[in-house]
N, C-alpha and C positions, 0 to 999 in steps of 0.2 A: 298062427299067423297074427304078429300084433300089428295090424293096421291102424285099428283105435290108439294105442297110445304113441304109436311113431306121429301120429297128426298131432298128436295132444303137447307132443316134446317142442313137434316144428312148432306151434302155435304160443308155446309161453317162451322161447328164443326171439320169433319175429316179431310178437306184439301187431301184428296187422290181420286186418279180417279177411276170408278167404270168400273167392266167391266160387270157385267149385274145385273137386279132386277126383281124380282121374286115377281107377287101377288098369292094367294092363299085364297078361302074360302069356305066353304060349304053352301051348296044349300039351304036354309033359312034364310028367310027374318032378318033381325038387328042383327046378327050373326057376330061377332069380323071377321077382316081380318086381315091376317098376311103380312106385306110387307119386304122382305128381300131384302137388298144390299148387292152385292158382290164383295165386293173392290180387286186393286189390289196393293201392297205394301207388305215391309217386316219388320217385327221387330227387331231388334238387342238384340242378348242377349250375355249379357257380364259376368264375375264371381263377378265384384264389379259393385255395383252401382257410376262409377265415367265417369264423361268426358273423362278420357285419359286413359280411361281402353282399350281395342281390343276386338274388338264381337269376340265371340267365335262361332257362328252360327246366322243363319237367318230365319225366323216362319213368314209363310204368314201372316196378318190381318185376322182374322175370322170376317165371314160377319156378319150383322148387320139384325137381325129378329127383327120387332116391332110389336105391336098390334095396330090397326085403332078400332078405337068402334064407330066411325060414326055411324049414324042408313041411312037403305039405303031399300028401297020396293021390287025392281026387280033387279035382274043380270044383266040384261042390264044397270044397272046404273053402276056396279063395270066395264061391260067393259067399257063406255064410260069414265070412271074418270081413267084408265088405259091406252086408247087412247089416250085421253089427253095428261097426263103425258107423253107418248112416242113421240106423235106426239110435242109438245114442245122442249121438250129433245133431238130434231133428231134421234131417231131411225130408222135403216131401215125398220122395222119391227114389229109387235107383234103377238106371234103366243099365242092361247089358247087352254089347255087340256081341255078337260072334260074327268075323268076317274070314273069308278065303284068302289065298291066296294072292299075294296082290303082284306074283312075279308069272301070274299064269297067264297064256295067252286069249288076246283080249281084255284083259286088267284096264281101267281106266287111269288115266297118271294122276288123278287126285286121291286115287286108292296108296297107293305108294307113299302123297303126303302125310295121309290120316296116320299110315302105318307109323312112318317116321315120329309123326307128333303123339300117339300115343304112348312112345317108349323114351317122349323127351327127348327127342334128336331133331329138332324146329332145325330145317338146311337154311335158314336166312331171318335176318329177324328187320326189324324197322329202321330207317335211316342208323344201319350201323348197331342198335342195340339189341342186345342180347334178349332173347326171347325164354330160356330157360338156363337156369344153372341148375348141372347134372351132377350128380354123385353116383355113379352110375357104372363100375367099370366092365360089367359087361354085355353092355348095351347092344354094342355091335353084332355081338352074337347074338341074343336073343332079336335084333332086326333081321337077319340073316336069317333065321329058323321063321319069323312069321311070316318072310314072304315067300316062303317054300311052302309054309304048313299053315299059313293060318295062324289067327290071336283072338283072345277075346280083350274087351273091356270095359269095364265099369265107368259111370258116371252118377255120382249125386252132390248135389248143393246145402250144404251144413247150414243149422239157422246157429246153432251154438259154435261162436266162431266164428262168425261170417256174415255177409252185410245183408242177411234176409231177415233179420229180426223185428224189422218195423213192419215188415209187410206180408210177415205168415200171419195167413187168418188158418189158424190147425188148433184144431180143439183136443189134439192128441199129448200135445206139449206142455211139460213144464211152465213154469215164470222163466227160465233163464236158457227156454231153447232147446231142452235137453229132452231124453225118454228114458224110464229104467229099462232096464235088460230084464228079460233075452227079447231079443225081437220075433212076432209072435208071426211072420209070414214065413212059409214054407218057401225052401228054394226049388226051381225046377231045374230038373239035368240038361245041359247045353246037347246040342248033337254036332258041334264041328262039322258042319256039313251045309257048305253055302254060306249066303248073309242073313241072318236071322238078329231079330232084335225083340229082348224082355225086359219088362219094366215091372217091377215091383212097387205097387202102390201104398204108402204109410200113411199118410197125412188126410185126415178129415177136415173140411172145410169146419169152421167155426158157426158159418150162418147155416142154419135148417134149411133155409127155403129153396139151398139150390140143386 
């Protein structure tokens, strides 16, 4: 699973710093994984297409959802290639959902939106703009299987590459953000059962005394 260097390709293309990325897949085996970036930057929008036009407003970058088709046996491999990639990247952090359900009875309708937004399928975005551009063709299916079965998903916040670099106090880091490999925390086996939440802690505070 190249997770690390599919962020590394989006990142020397877009030129813009990310402020977190998001994996997402359901719980069977060689089943597409969705990896979304969420840049931060703004677009200029002007009334002519010219150089010395004046923006007339400014529209965030909608993040960046792709499809991984890697083939992959067990979950534990998507954490580990997730680890990775954050543990590289300098995150402080990766925390992993595992949620149910969200077409079962009783389901709350905010469970439906998470669901939606972790596989890059944002149903409406802001006055008109676009909330994600998806590469993604088969999104609809794997939305379809997590609200029958369940999804997990990853979150962590990249310092290498992303607008955390002034304000990580991590004594575990490089000068430039980064970690060498391998990443030295053990993953734990998910149990698809309920909502359950793990978080992976990397980063050691800089100051002792806290």
């Amino acid at each position: 699973m190249e997770i690390l260097d599919r962020i590394e390709s989006q990142l020397v293309a877009t030129r813009l710093p990310l402020v977190a990325i998001t994996v997402a897949a359901v719980p069977y085996r060689d089943t597409p994984v969705i990896l979304t970036l969420h840049w931060h930057g703004f677009v200029e929008e002007r009334l002519a297409e010219r150089e010395e036009a004046v923006p007339v407003a400014y529209r965030s970058v909608p993040s960046s959802a792709l499809q991984l088709n890697d083939r992959w046996d067990d979950l534990l491999e998507l954490d580990l290639a997730t680890m990775e990639a954050a543990w590289e990247l300098g995150a402080w952090d990766v925390a992993r959902a595992e949620r149910p359900s969200c077409s079962r009875p009783g389901a709350e309708s905010r469970e439906a939106l998470e669901c939606l937004q972790a596989f890059g399928a944002f149903p409406f975005g802001t006055l008109g703009q676009e909330m994600v551009i998806a590469d993604a063709p088969d999104a609809d299916e794997l939305l379809s299987v997590a609200a029958r079965a369940g999804y997990l998903m990853w979150l962590f916040r990249p310092v290498r590459g992303g607008i955390w670099g002034e304000v990580a106090d991590d004594r575990t880091l490089n000068p430039d953000g980064t970690r060498h490999p391998p990443c030295p925390v053990l993953p734990v086996p998910p149990t698809c059962e309920g909502s359950r939440r793990t978080v992976y802690r990397f980063g050691r505070s800089g100051d002792l005394i806290r």
